[in-house]
C-alpha positions as CSV (number, residue, x, y, z in Angstrom):
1,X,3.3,-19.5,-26.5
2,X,3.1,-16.5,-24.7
3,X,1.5,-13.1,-26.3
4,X,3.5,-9.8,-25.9
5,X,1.0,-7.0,-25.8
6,X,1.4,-2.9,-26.3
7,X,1.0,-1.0,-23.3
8,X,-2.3,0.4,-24.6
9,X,-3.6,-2.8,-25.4
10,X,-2.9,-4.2,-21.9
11,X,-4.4,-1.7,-20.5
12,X,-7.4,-1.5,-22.2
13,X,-8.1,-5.4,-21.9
14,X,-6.8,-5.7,-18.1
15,X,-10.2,-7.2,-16.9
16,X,-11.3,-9.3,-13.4
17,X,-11.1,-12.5,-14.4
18,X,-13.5,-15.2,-13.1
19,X,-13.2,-18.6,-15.1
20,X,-9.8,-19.9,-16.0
21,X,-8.6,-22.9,-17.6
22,X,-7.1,-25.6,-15.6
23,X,-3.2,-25.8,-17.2
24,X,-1.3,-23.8,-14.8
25,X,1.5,-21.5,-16.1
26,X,4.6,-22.7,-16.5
27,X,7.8,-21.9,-14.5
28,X,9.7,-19.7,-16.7
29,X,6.1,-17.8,-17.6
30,X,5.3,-16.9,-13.9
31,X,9.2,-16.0,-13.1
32,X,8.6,-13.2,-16.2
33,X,5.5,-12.0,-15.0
34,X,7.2,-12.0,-11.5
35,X,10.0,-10.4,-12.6
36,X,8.2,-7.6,-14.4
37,X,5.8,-7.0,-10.9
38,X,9.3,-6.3,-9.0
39,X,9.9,-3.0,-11.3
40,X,6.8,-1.6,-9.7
41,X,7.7,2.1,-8.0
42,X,7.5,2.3,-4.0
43,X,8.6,5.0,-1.1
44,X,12.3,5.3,-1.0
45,X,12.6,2.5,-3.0
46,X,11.5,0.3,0.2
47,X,9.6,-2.5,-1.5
48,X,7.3,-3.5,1.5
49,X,5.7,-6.3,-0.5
50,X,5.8,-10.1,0.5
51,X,4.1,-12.2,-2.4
52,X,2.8,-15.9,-1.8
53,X,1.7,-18.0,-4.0
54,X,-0.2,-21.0,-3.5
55,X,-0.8,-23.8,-6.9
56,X,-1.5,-27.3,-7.0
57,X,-2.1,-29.0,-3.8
58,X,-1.5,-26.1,-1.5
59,X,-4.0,-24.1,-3.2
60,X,-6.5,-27.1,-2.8
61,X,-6.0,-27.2,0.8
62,X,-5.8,-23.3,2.0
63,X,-8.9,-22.8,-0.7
64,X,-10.5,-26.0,1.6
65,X,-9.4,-24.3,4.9
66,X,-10.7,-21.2,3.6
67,X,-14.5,-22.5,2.7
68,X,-14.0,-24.1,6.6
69,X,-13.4,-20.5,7.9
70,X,-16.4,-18.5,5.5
71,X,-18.3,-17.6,8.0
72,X,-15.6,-16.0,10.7
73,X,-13.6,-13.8,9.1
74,X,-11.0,-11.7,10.6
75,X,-9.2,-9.1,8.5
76,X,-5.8,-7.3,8.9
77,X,-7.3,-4.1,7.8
78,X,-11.0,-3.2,8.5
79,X,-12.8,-2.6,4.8
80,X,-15.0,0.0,5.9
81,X,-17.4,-0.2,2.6
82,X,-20.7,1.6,4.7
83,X,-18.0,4.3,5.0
84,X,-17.4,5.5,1.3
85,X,-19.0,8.7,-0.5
86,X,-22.4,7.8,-2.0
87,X,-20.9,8.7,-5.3
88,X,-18.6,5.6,-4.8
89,X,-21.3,3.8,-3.2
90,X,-23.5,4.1,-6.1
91,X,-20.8,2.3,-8.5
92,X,-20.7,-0.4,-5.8
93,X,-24.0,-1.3,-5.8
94,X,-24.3,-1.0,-9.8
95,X,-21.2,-3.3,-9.6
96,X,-23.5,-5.9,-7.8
97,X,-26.4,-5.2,-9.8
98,X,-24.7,-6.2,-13.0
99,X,-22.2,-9.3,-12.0
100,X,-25.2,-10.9,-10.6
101,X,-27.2,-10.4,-13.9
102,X,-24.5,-10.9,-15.9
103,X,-23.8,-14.5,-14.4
104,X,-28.0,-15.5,-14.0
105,X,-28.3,-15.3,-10.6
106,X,-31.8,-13.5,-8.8
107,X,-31.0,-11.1,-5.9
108,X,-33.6,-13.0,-3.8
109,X,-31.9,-16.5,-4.4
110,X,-30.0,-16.5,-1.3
111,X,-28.4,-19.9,-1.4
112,X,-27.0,-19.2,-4.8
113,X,-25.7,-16.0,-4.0
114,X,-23.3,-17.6,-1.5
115,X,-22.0,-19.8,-3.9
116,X,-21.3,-17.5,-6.0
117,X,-19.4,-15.9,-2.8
118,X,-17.8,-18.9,-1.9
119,X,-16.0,-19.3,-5.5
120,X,-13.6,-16.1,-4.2
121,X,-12.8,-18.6,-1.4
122,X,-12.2,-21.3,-4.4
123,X,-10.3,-18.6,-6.1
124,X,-12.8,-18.9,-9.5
125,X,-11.3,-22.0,-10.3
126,X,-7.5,-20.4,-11.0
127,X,-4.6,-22.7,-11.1
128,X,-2.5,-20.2,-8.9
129,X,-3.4,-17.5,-6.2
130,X,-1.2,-14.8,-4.9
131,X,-1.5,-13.3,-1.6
132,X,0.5,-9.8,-0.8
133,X,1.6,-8.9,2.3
134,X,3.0,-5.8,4.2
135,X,4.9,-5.0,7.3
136,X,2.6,-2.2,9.6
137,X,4.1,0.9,9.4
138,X,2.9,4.1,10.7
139,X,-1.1,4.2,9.6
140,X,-0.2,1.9,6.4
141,X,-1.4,4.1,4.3
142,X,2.2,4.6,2.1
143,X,2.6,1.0,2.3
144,X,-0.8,-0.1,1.5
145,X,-0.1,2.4,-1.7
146,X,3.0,0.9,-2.7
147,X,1.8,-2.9,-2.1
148,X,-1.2,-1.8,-4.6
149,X,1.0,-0.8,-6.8
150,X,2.9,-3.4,-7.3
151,X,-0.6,-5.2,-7.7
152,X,-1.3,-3.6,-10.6
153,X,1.9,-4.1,-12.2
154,X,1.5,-8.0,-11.3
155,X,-2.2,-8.0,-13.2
156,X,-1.0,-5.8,-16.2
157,X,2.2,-8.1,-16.4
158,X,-0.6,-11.3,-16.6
159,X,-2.4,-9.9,-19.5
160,X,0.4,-8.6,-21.2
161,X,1.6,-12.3,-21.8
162,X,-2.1,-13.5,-22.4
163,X,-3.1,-14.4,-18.7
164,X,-5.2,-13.0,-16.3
165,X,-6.1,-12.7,-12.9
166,X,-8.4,-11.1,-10.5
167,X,-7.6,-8.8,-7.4
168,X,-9.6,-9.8,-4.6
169,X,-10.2,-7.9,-1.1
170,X,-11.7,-10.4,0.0
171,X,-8.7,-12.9,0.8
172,X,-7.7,-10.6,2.9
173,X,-10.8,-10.8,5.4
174,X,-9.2,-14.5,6.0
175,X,-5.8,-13.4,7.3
176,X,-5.4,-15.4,10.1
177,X,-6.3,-18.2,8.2
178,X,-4.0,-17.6,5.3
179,X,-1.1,-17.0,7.5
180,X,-1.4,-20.4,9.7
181,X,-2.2,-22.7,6.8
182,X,1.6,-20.8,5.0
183,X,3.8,-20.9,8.1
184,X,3.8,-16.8,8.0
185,X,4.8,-14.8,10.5
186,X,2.0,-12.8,12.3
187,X,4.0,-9.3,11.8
188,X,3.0,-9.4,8.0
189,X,-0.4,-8.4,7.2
190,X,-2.4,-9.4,4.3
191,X,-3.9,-6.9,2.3
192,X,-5.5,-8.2,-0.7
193,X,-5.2,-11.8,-3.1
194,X,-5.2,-12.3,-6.6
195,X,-6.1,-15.5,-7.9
196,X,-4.8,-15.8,-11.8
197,X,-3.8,-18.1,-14.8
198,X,-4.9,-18.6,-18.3
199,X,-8.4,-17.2,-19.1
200,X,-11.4,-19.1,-19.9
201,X,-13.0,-16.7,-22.9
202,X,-15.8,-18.6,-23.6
203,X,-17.4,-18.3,-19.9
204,X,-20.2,-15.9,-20.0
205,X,-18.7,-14.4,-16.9
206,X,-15.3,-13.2,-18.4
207,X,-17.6,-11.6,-21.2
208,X,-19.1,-9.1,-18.5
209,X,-17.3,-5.8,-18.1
210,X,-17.9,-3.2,-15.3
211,X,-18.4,0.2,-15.5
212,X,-15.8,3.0,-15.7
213,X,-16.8,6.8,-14.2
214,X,-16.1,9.4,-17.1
215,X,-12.9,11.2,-16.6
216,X,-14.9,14.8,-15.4
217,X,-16.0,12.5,-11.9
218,X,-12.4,12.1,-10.9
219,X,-10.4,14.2,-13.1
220,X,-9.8,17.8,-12.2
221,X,-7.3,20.0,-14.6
222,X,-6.0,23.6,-12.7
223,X,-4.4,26.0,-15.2
């Protein structure tokens, strides 16, 4: 049975999720959250956004192909993350700091560290994983807004009804990848995945929270 919650409450228990339960979601379940994602705002009402989603055995075999293809990546759209202010910089490494704590893992245990990168490629477990595409326009930049938008309406719809799911930039380093093993035409670029499906509670993982910045680092009122 699905769980309908208020806006503030999805909001405010949104979280990356990184252990799910095996049962995927049923038909009429991911056509609602679907549905509600398709609302999301864009530029002149364009709706750039191609979403594929991959369950059962065509998630086992692009997560398998994925694995294969760890070590080459080759994104659509360079992440740049030497390139961000320190301020942001700082939150990134803290980000680190804390996931790795938070799930027992020593910064100096190497081998264990790329498992624990790998499991992206696995997508955490998750019955289903989504992967949102975007036609190149201009410098992407209004597209790339509008895809993440409709994002974040996807992941708020998911814990709205009691799911959950996890964006994750790092699909998108596998684009060539993703496209070939899906059939998809090389003029759609991959920005980001999200793997998602019914949260596992009792992992220690999905008890760890990150960080948010206090509204005076990135909210300035003019009067």
């Amino acid at each position: 049975m699905m769980i309908d919650k208020t806006f503030s409450e999805t909001v405010r228990q949104r979280q990356s999720v990184r252990k799910f339960l095996p049962e995927p979601l049923t038909g009429a379940e991911l056509n609602l959250v679907l549905e509600e994602a398709q609302l999301s705002p864009s530029n002149s009402n364009t709706q750039p956004w191609k979403m594929h989603i991959v369950s059962g055995a065509a998630k086992d075999k692009l997560a398998a192909a994925l694995v294969a293809a760890a070590d080459n990546p080759k994104p659509d759209f360079p992440y740049g993350d030497r390139e961000y202010p320190a301020e942001n910089t700082a939150r990134m490494k803290e980000l680190g700091k804390t996931y790795f704590a938070a799930i027992g893992l020593d910064r100096n245990d190497k081998a264990g560290r790329r498992e624990s990168w790998l499991e992206n490629l696995r997508f955490f477990g998750a019955p289903h994983a989504a992967f949102l595409f975007m036609p190149s326009v201009a410098d992407n930049v209004r597209v790339a807004g509008d895809v993440g938008m409709y994002g974040q309406t996807f992941l708020l719809s998911l814990t709205a009804h009691g799911f959950g799911g996890v964006p994750q930039t790092y699909l998108g380093y596998y684009a060539d990848v993703v496209r070939e093993t899906l059939g998809i035409a090389p003029e759609w670029k991959l920005l980001f995945g999200i793997s998602f499906g019914r949260p596992d509670y009792d992992a220690v993982i999905n008890q760890w929270r990150s960080a948010r910045a206090p509204l005076s680092e990135s909210v300035f009122l003019h009067e």
